[in-house]
N, C-alpha and C positions, 0 to 999 in steps of 0.2 A: 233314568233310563239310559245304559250304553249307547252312544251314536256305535251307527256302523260303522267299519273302519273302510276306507275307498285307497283306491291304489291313485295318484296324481300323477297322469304320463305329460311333463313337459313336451310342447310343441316343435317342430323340428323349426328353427327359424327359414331355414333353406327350402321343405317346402313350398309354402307360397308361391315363390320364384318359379321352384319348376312344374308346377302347374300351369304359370303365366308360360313357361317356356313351352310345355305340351300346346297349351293353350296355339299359341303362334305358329307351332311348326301345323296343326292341324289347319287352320285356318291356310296357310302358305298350299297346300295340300290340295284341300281346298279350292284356290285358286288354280292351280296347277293344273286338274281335272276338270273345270270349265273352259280353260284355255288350251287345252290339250289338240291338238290338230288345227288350233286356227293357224294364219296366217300372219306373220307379224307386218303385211302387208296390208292388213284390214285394223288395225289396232287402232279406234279412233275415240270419240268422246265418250259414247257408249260406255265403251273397255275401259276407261279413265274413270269414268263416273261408278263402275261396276270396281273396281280394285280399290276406289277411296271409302265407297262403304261396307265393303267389309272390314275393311283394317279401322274405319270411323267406330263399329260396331265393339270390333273388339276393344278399343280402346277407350268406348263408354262402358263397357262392364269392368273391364279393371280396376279403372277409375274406381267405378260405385263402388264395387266392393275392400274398397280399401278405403271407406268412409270421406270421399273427396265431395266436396263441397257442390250442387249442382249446378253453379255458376260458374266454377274449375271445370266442370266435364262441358260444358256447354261452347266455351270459350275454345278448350282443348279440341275439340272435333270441328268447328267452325276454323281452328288454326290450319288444320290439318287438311280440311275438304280446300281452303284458300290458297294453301300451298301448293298443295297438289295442280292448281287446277290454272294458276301464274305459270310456273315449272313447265304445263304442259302448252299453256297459250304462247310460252318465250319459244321454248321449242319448235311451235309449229309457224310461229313468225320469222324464223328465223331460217324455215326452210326453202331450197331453193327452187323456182317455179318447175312446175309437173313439164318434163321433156314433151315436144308435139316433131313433126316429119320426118325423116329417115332414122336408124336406126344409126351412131354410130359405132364402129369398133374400137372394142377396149384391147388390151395387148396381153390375152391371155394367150395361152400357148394352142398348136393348133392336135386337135385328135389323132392317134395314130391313124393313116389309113391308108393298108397295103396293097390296093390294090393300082394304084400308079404311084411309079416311081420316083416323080417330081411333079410339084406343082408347078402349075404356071401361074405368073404374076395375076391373072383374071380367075384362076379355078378357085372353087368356091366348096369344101369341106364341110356338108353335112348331117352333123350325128344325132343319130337318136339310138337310145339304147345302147347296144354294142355296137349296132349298123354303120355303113358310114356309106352317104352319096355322092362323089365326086362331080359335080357340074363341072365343066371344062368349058372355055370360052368367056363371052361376058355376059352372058345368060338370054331371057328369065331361065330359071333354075326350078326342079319340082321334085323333091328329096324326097316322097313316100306319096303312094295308094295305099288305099284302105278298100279291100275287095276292089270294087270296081270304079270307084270314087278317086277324083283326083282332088286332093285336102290342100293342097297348100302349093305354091309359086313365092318365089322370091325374085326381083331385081335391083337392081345397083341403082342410085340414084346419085349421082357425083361419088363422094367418099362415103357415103352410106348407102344402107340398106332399106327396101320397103317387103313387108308381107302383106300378103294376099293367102285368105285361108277359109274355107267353106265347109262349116259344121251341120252335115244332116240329121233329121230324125230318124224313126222306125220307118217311115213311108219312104224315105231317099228324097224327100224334100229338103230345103236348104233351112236350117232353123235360125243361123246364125251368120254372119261373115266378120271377117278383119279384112277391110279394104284399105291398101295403103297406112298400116299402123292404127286403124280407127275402128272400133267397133261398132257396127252395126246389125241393131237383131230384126228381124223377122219375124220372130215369136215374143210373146211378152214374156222373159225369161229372166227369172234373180240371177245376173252375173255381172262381176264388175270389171270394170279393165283399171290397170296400173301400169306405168311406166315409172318404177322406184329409181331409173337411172339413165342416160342418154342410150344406153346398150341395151335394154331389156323391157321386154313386152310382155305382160302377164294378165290371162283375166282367170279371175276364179269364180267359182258357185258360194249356192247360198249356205254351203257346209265347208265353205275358205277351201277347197280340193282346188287342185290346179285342172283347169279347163285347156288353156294357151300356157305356154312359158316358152319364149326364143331368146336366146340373149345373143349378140353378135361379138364373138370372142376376138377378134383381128378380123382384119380385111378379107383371110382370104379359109373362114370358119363361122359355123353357128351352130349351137345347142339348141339341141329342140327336144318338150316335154308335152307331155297331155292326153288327151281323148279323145278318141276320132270314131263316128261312126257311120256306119255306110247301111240305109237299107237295114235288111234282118239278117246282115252281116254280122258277126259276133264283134264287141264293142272293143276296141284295143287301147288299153291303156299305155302309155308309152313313160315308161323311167330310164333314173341315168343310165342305169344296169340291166333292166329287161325289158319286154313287154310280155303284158298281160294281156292273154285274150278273154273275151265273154264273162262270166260272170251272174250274179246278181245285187243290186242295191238294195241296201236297207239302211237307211237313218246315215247313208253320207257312206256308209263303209261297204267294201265289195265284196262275195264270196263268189268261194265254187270259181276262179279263174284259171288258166293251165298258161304256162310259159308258152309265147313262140319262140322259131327260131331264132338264133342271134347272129351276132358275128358276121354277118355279111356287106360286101363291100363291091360296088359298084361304080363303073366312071360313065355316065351321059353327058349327050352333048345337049347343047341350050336348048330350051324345050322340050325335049323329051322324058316319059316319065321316069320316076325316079323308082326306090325299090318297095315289091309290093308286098304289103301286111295284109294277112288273112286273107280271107277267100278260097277261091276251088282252084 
């Protein structure tokens, strides 16, 4: 009896490989879209433990399917989770202790802001968004309302800085403060506070969104970022480059928002308030 005749398509040897390479960029991908909007400010054991196994994973199937021994794949992913996990203990011993009381200034350059001419050696520059609040004097200083709500005070402590900052609910209760650089809540509330550096104040939610950010650029400047709400004031999110008013949340992300004004530029004197976001 004739055998059938069969076509024999040699294997591509390169194959394999790039499979293993699809393999990897997917998985990187992957990773990419779980960490997508955090904060590299929250990146801690968790995040460690979560990046060792998937890559531990991937590289116990490789392994297998390329007939490696299960004492090899065992060895191989115990090398790997060990490494990883020294890497990040040397790292984290080697950091230096979390900053505590004023804030001080780094020597970044200070925001345009034309609405005086010259600073004085004590004036105190402002920004959020485009805005800029010129306190003049030696303060306390109070760079924005929110409706009707006064959110935030700043004064000089020797060569630094303290804030003072009062986050409301829907009702115009206080839900939260920053008293003198220190977080204190009111509400039992998933938020955490950071200071990643002697100049900068950061707390975020439990979806890593910035809540607080101030960082004290020089003596005689500060950036200010976040969320301030006043009452059933429309909520204002404040970025480098705009604010957003109102909104709605869903799973961490905002819709339905509309720009406020920008670009404006004010000088107060110590105490008095600073420039007002949203309201009538």
């Amino acid at each position: 009896m004739e055998r059938p005749y069969r076509i024999t398509i040699a294997s591509d040897p390169r194959r394999p490989w790039l499979q293993t390479m699809l393999r990897v960029f997917f998985t990187f991908v992957l990773i990419w879209g779980f960490f997508s909007g955090s904060s590299a400010l929250s990146f801690g054991l968790v995040a460690v433990l979560a990046l060792v196994n998937a890559f531990a994973l991937l590289l116990a199937y490789e392994l297998a399917i390329r007939d490696v021994r299960t004492g090899w794949i065992a060895g191989g992913i115990f090398a790997l989770i060990a490494a990883s996990l020294v890497t990040y203990g040397g790292w984290l011993a080697t950091r230096p202790p979390t900053p505590t009381g004023p804030l001080l200034p780094a020597s970044e350059p200070t925001p345009d802001a034309r609405c005086v001419e010259k600073l004085g050696p004590k004036d105190l520059v402002m920004a959020f968004a485009t805005n800029r609040t010129v306190g003049t004097g030696s303060g306390p200083y109070s760079p924005l309302k929110v409706a009707d709500c006064a959110v935030m005070t700043l004064h000089r402590v020797g060569q630094g800085l303290m804030v003072r900052a009062f986050f409301y609910d829907f009702n115009g209760d206080v839900a939260f403060s920053v008293i003198d650089n220190v977080y204190e809540p009111t509400l039992p509330l998933q938020l955490r506070q950071f200071r990643p550096d002697p100049h900068t104040i950061v707390i975020l939610d439990r979806f890593d969104q910035e809540v607080l950010y101030l960082r004290y650029l020089n003596p005689n400047a500060v950036r200010i970022r976040g969320r301030f709400l006043c009452g059933t004031a429309p909520q204002a999110i404040i970025r480098d480059d705009m604010i957003l008013m109102g909104g709605v949340r869903i799973s961490g992300a905002f819709f339905g928002q509309h720009r406020s004004r920008g670009h404006v530029c004010a000088a107060t004197k110590s105490g008095a308030p600073g420039i007002t976001v949203g309201g009538s």
